[in-house]
N, C-alpha and C positions, 0 to 999 in steps of 0.2 A: 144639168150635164149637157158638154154637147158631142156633136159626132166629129171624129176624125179621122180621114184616109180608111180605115179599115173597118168602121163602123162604131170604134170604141167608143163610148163617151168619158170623159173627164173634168171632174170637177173643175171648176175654176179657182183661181186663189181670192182669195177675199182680198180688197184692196189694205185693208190694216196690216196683212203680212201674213196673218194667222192662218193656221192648217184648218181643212174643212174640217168640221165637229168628227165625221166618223176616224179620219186619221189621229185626231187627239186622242180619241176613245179608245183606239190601238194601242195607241203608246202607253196611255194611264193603264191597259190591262197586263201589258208585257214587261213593261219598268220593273214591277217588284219579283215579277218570276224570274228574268235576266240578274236581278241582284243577288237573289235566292239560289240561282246556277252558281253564282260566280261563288259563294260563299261554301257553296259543298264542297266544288272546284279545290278551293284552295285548302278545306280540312280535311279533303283527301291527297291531296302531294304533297303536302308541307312535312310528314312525316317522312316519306321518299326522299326529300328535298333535303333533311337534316341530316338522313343516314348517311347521305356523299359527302358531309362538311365534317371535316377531319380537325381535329385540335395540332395545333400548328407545330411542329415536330421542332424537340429542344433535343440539339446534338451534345452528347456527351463525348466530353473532353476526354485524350485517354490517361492524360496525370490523375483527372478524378477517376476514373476507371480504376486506375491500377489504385488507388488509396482507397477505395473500397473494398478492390480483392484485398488489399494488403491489410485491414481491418480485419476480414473476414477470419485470415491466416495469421494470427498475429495471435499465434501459442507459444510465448520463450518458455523453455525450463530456468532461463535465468534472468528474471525481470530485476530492472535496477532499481534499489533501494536505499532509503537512508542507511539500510545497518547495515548493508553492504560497504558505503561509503566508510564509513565508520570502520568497518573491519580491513580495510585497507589500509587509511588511517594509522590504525594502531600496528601495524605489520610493519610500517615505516618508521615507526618511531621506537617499535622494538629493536627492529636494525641501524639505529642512528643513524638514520641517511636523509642529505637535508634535501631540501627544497630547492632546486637549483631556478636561481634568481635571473642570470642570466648569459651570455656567452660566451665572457670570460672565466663563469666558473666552470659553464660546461665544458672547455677547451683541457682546462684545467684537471677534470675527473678524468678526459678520455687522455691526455698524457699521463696519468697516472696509472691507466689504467684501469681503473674502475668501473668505466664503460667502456664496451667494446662494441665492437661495428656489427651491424647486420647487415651479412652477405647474402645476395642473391644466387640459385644455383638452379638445380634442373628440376628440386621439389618446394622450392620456394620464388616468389618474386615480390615485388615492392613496387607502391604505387608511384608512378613517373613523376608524380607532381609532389612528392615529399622530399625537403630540402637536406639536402645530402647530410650538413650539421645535426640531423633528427632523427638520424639511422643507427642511433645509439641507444643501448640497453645496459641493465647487470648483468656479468657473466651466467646468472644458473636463467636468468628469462631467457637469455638467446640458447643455454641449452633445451628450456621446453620447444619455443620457439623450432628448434633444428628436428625435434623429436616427433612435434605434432606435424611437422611439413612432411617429413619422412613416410610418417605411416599414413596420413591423403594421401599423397601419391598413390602409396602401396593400393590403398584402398579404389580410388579412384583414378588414377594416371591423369592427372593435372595437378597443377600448382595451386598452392591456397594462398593469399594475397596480404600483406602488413600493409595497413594505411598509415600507422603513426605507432611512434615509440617516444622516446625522450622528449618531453618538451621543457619549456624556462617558462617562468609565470609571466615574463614578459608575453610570450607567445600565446600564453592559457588567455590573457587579459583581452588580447588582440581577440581569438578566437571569441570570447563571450560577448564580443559587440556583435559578430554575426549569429549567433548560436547560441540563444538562450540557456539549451540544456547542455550546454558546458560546463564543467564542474567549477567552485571557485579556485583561484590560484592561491589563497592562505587559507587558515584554519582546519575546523575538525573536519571539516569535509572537502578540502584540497583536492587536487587529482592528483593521482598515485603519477598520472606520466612524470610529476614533475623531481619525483625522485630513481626515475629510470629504470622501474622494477614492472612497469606495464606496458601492453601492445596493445593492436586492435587489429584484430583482420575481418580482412572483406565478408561478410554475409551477404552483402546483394548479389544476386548471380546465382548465388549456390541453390540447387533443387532441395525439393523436400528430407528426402534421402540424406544427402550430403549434411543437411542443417542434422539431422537426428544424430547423425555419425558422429560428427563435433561435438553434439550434446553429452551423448552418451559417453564419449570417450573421454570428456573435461568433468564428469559426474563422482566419479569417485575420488579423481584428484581432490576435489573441493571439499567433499566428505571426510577426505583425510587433512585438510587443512592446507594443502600442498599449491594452492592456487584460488584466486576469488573472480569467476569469471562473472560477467555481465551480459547481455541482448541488447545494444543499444538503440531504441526503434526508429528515433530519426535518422541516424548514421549510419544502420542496418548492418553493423559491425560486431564480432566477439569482442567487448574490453575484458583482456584478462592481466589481472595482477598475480605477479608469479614470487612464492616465498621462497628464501632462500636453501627452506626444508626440501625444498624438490631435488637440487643434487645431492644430499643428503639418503635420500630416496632412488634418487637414482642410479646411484654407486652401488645400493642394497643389494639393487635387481641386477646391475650387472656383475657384482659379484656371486649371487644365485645365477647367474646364466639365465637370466628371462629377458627377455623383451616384448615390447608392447604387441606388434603383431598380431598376423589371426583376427581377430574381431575388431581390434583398434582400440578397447578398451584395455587402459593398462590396468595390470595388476597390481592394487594396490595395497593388500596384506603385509608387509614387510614394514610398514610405516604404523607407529604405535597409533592404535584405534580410539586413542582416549585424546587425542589431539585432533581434532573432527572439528578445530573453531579456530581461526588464526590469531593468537594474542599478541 
């Protein structure tokens, strides 16, 4: 060792490079306790360290939102069915009414008269984008048609909404290239639009409430044969086929002096109970 300015002595370096033996003997003592720190070190914050790392947040779209809720909510009292279709079907073919193919026979029914126009008014409206040629029905549909608008209102003081009425299977055809669950345009299971005896009003929109009110109030008709309503869940729409028994039915009542009113639920007693099936 030797002395320097203050007295201190200090080793010298060894010419090879090397640390004097007591500075190695340091390091060889400290090395595995410094590794040993570091190793606690980090099996202690590393749990700390996990609990701030978040799993990386997936925004939920709100079309999936709402088709979740709308799963959730997705109670019809009138789910569509093959015997539905079928009992449509055969309502049409009770009534000889054909299948209208395309726009010059439909010109042809509504000069004749056969179909008549559905008019918009203060308890009814009609969706803007239905082609004025398609705002055609049978006389006793556009009477339920007149009778169910009527009493929403009463009920609710707004308008209940037609998306579609008459269509030509030209039109049915067109439609089933976007729209899987379109009905086909020939056979046993045709859509009834295409003999002008069915609508479809709006269900999207309408509250819980309003949907039960509709329910309810189409519940007995159907019971009595008078009507084959549907829930359609892609469309979110009432499809209702209306028979010809309904004015039939409804001449009854207003010659009793009843009407629907009050609850919304007409009364349907007047109509023989043993017809509960539409043949």
């Amino acid at each position: 060792m030797e002395e320097c300015g203050g007295g201190v002595k200090y080793a010298p370096l060894s010419l090879s490079g090397k640390a004097p033996k007591g500075v190695a003997e340091v390091r060889r003592l400290t090395q595995p306790r410094l590794f040993s720190l570091a190793v606690v070190l980090v099996v202690v914050c590393f749990p700390a360290f996990a609990r701030t790392v978040r799993a990386p947040h997936r925004p939920v779209h709100a079309g999936q939102h709402r088709s979740r809720v709308h799963r959730v909510l997705w109670t019809p009292m009138f789910r569509p069915t093959r015997e539905s279709m079928v009992i449509q079907n055969e309502e049409v073919d009770r009534l000889q009414l054909p299948r209208i193919q395309n726009e010059e026979q439909l010109e042809e029914l509504v000069a004749d008269g056969e179909l008549v126009p559905i008019v918009p008014n203060q308890t009814l409206r009609i969706e803007p984008r239905l082609d004025p040629h398609r705002r055609y029905c049978r006389p006793w549909t556009r009477d339920f048609v007149n009778d169910l608008s009527a009493d929403y209102y009463r009920q609710f003081h707004d308008q209940i909404q037609i998306n579609s009425a008459v269509r030509t299977a030209e039109v049915q055809r067109k439609l089933r290239r976007h729209n899987p669950n379109a009905a086909a345009e020939s056979g046993d299971l045709a859509s009834s639009h295409l003999a002008g005896v069915s609508v479809d009003f709006q269900r999207f929109g309408m509250t819980r409430e309003e949907i039960r009110w509709v329910e309810q109030y189409m519940l007995p008709l159907k019971e009595q044969g008078l009507i084959e309503p549907e829930e359609e869940r892609h469309e979110r729409c009432f499809h209702v086929m209306v028979s010809d028994r309904y004015d039939d039915w409804r001449n009854s009542q207003a010659a009793a002096g009843s009407t629907h009113g009050g609850s919304g639920a007409p009364d349907t007693t007047a109509v023989n109970s043993t017809d509960a099936r539409l043949r």
